[in-house]
N, C-alpha and C positions, 0 to 999 in steps of 0.2 A: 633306350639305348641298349645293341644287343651286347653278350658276353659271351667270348668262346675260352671255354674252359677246358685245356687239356690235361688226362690225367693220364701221367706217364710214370719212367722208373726201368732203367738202362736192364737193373736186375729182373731175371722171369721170377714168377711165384711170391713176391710182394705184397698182392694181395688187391693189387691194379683195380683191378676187374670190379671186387667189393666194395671200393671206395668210389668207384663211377656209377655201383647200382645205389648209394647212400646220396650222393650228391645229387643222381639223376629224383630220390625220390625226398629228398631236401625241398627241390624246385616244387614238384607237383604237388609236396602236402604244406607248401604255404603259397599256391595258387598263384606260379609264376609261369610266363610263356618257358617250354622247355620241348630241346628238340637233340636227340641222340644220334651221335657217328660211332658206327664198332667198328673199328680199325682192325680189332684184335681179331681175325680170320680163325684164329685157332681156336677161340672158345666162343666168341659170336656172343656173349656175357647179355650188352644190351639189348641186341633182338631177341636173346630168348628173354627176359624177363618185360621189356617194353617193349614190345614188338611193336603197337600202334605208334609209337613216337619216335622210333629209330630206322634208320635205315645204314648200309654197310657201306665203308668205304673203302679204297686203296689207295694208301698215301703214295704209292710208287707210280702213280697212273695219276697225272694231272688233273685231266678231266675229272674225275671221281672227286680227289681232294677239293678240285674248286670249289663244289656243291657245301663245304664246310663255311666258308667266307660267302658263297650268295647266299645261304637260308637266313645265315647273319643278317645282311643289308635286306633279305626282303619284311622282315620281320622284331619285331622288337621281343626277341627269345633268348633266353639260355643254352647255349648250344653244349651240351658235354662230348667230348673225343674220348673215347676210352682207345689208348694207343697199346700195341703191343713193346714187349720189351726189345732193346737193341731198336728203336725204332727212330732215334732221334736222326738221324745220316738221312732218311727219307724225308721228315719232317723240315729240317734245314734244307732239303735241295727244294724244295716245293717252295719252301716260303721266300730264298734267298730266290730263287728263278724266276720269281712272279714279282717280288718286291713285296709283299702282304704287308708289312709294315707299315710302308707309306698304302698303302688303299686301305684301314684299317683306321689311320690315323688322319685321314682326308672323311673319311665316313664317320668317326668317332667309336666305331666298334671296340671294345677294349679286348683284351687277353689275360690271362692266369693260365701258369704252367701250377699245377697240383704235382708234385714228387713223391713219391708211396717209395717207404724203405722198409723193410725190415731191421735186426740187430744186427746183420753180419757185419764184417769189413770187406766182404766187397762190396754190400752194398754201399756202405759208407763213403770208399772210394769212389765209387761211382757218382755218389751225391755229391763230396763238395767238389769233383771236376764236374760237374754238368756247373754249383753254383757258381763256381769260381769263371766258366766262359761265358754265362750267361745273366746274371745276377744286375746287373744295370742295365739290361736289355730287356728281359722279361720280369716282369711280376710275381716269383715263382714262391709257393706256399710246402712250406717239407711236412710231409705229411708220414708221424710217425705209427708206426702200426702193430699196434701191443695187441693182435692177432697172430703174428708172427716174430715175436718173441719181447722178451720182459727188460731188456735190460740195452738202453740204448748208450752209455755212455763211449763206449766207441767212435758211434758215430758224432755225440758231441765232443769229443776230443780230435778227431781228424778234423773237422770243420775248424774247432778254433785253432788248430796246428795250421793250418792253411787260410789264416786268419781271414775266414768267412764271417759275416753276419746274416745269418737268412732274413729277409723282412717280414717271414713269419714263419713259424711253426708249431703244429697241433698236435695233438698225440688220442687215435683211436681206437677205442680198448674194445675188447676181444670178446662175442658175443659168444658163449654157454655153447659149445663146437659140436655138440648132440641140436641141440637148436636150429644150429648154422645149417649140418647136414639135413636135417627134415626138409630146411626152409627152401635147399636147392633140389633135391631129390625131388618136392613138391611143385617144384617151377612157381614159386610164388613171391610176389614183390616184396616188399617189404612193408607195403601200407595194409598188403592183403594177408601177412605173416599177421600182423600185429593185431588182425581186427576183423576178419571172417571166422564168424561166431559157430556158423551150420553145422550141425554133429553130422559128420558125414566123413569120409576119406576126404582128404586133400585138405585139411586143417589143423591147426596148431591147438594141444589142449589149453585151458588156462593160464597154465602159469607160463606157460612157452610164450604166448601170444603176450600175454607183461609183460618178460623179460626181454624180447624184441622189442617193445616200445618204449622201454626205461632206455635201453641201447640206444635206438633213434635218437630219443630228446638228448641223450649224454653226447652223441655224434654231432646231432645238428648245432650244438652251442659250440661245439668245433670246427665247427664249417664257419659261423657267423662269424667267431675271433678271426678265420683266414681271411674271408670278403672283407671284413670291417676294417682289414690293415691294409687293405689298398683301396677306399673309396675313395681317398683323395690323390691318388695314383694318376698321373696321367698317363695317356696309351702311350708304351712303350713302343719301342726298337725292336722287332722279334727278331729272332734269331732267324 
């Protein structure tokens, strides 16, 4: 059964992008079908680091978005959407004009909205209005991000002031930011940060290449608590 998993977050510079190259390399290093859409036109995130597995989309162009929902139905994959920010109005006219919901829920394809915040209060605001109009419709996992900043109780207080329950959230801590930039400057995945050994330019020395894979295994038991609290989920109502 496939899975389309969007990783969104209304605020830019969250950290979007980071959490769809973790999830997208979640799938691949425990040998699950997995297949990328870069929404995000402005940084293009997945095609450059999985170029073989992604291809780009525009949610504001039908035709384009479809190809999200067929790779789904042709295939028994993971599909990760890396969205840009302010992107939901696009996302909602696609799904709401086409009806996805119900062809989703006729094919058994599931759904997960991923949420990436940072600590601010906007982004807070922004979180619990997306949970508060969409929260029994989508499956949506808050995905906190101690990459961009430490200290979330904001955002856990506007959530319960706006007596939200998320039905899950995770919190992804903040890889060694000397590390992070090698790893982008180098254009390298994160299975290839963690484990191209060659003394040569374009590798990570020792303890960089640990520290990137202590991160993953800390990341991916993040992940697994998200999935694991909707396996008994049925396909929702998308938005």
């Amino acid at each position: 059964m496939s899975t389309i998993h969007f990783i969104g977050g209304e605020k830019g510079g969250v950290g979007k992008s980071v959490f769809s190259r973790l999830l997208s390399q979640y799938f691949l290093d425990n040998n699950m079908h997995y297949a990328g859409f870069d929404a995000d036109q402005s940084h293009d995130t997945l095609t450059r680091f999985y170029p073989e597995f992604t291809q780009p989309v525009n949610l504001d162009k039908f035709e384009s978005a479809d190809r999200i929902v067929e790779t789904a139905l042709e295939n028994d994959v993971n599909v990760v959407v890396d969205l840009p920010a302010q992107s939901e109005r696009f996302l909602k006219r696609w799904m709401d004009d086409n009806d996805v919901s119900a062809l989703c829920e006729e094919t058994g394809v599931k759904c997960y909205f991923w949420y990436v915040v940072d600590d601010g209060m906007d982004s807070a605001r922004l979180a619990a209005a997306f949970l508060e109009r969409y929260q029994d419709e989508l499956p949506c996992v808050l995905v906190q991000n101690f990459g961009r900043g430490g200290d979330f109780s904001s955002l856990e207080k506007t959530i319960t002031d706006a007596g939200i329950t998320p039905k899950a959230s995770i919190a992804i801590n903040e890889l060694h930011d000397g590390t992070m930039r090698k790893i982008d400057k180098l254009s390298l995945n994160f299975w290839a940060a963690g484990n191209l050994t060659e003394r040569a330019e374009g590798t990570l020395s020792l303890m960089e290449r640990q520290r990137t894979r202590v991160w993953c295994k800390k990341s991916y038991a993040e992940i697994e608590k998200g999935l694991q609290a909707h396996t008994s989920s049925l396909v929702p109502q998308i938005i």
